[in-house]
N, C-alpha and C positions, 0 to 999 in steps of 0.2 A: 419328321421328328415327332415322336409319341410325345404324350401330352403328360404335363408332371403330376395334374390331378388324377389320371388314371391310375397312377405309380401313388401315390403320397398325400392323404387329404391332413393336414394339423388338426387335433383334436381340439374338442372346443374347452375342456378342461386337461389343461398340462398334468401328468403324470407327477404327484409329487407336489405339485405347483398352484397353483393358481388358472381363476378362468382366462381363459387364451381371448385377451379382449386385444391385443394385435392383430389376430388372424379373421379373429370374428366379432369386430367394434359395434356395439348398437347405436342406434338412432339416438335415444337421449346421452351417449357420451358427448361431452364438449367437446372431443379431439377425435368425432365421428369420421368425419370427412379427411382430415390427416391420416387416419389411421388406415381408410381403404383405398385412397391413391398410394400409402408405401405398403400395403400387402401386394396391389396388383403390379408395382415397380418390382419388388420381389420373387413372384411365381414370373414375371415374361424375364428376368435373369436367369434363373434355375431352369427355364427355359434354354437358353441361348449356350450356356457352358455348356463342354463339351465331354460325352458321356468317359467314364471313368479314372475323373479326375483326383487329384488330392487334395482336398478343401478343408482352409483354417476359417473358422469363428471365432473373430477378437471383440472379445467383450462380450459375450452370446447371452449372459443370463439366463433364461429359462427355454433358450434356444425354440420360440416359438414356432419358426420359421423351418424346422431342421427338415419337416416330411416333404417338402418340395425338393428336396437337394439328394435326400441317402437314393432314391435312386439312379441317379447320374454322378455318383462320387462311388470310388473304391476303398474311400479311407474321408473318413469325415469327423472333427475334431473340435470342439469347444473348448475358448478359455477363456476365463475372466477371474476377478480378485476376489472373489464371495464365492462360497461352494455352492454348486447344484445340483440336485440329486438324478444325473444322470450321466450314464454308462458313457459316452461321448464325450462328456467333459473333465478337463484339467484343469487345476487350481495353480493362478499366476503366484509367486510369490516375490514381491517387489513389482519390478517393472519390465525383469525379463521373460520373455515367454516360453514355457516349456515344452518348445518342439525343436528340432534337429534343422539345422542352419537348411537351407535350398531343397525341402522336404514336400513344399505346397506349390500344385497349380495353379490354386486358386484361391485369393484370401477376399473372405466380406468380413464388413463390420456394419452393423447396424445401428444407428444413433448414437454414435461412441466418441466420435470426434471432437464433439464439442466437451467433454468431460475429462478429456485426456491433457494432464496438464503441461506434460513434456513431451512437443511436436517430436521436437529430436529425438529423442527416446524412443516413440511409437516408430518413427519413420526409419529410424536403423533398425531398429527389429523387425518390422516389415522387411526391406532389403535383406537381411540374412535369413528370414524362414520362406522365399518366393525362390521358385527356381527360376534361372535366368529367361527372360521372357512371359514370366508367371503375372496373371491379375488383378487386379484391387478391382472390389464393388464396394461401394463406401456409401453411407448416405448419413445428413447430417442436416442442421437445421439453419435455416435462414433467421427468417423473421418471426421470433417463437419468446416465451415467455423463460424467466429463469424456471429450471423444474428439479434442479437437485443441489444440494451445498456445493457437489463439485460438478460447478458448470462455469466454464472458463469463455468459451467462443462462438461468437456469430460468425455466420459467412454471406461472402456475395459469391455469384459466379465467377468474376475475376478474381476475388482473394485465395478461394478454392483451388482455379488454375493455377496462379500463382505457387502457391504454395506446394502442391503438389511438384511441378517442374522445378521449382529450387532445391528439394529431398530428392530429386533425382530420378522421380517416375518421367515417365515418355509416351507419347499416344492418349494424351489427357484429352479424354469431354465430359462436361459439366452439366447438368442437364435439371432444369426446374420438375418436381415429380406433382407439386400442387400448383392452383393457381391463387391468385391475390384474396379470390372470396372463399375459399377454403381456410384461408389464414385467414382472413374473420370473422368466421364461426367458430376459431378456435380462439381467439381473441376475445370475443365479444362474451363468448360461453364462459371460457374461464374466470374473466374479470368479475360477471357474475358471482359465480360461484365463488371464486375470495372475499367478496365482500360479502357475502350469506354467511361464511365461517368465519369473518372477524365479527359480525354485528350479531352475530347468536353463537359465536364460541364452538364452532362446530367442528369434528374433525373434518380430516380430508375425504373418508368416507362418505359421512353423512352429508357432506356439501357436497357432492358426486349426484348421494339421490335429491338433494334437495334442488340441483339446479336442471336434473334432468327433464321437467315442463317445458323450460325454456329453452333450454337445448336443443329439444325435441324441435320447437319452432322454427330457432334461429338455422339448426342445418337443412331444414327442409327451406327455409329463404332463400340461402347464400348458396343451395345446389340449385335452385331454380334460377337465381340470375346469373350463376355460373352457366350453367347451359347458354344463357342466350348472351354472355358474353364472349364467348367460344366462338359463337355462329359474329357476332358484330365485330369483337374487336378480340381476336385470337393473341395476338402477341403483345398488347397491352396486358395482359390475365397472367402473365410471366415474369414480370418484371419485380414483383414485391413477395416471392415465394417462401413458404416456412417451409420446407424438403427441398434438398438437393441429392441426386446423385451422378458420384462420379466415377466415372470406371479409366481406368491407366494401368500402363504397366510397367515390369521393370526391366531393362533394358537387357537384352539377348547375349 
């Protein structure tokens, strides 16, 4: 299997967009470490799908992620409720989605779940745009801080499972993508930085550069006693995770 960066490298400035700090997170962001365990959970997917599928983006946004996939997809499709400016994307309007019932092989959603306020809703429209036997790649957040007015739900790995199996997917695994000291350099980082933009009025910008010194330190801490809790105590480092991904599918 040819390798997806030979095919497909995401720019470091989205077209249209913004810097692609998804794909390419620096050292002083607080959500350094979050941010390249779910790139690298991302490319070993786009990996593993199989080559020219029909793939839905629900919720894609600025579809960072899209140059690891268009070349193992025949048809590849973004949507979400805000317009993007690109040729790939459809604009939802409401809560139905604008594709054609049993259309997708393959459907990811990237950090979407926890913002979705009608399970049911998402979950039947999943089921009518998958064709029978078609995929979900999901990933969504554990133990993570609130980060948008519409953010509705935490998860565990049982609540994940759960939940998935009641909406009627089948072949559910659940799968932690960081470990406990990755979600406390983003804990730790961010608390910082809230409180540098309550106590000096700062926006959300300027408290980004303003806590990037410590930032800078604290993920270089928290990857170093990650390493050596890996080597000591590997499955104790999974139990308190801010990323999850789950892949299931829908039934044949």
């Amino acid at each position: 299997m040819s390798s997806v960066l030979s095919n497909g490298i995401p720019p470091r400035i989205i077209p249209g967009g913004p810097r692609n700090i998804w794909a390419y997170p620096q050292w002083r962001d607080p959500d350094y470490l979050l941010r390249k365990r779910l790139d690298s959970a991302i490319r070993k997917i786009a990996n593993q799908i199989p080559l020219n599928v029909s793939l839905l983006d629900v919720g894609c946004g600025w579809m960072p992620y899209k140059e690891y996939f268009l070349a193992r997809t025949q048809n590849l499709i973004g949507i979400d409720l805000s317009p993007y400016p690109n040729k790939y994307f459809r604009l939802m309007h409401g809560q139905d989605w604008p594709v054609d019932s049993e259309s997708c092989d393959v459907c990811v959603s990237w950090q979407v779940l926890e913002h979705v306020d009608s399970l049911a809703i998402f979950f039947t429209e999943l089921h009518r745009v998958l064709k029978p036997g078609g995929t979900l790649y999901l990933t969504t957040h554990g133990h993570f801080r609130k980060h948008a007015e519409q953010d509705f739900w935490r998860w565990t790995r049982n609540g994940l499972t759960r939940t998935m199996l009641e909406h009627g997917l089948v072949q559910v695994s659940v799968t932690p993508i960081d470990t406990n000291f990755c979600a406390l350099a983003s804990f730790a980082n961010n608390a910082v930085r809230l409180t540098l933009e309550e106590m000096f009025s700062l926006t959300p910008y300027r408290g980004n550069l303003a806590v990037g010194p410590v930032s800078l330190v604290t993920n270089s801490l928290c990857a170093s006693a990650d390493v050596m809790a890996q080597i000591f105590a590997p499955v104790a480092q999974r139990v308190d995770p801010s990323l999850f991904l789950v892949r299931a599918k829908k039934p044949s």
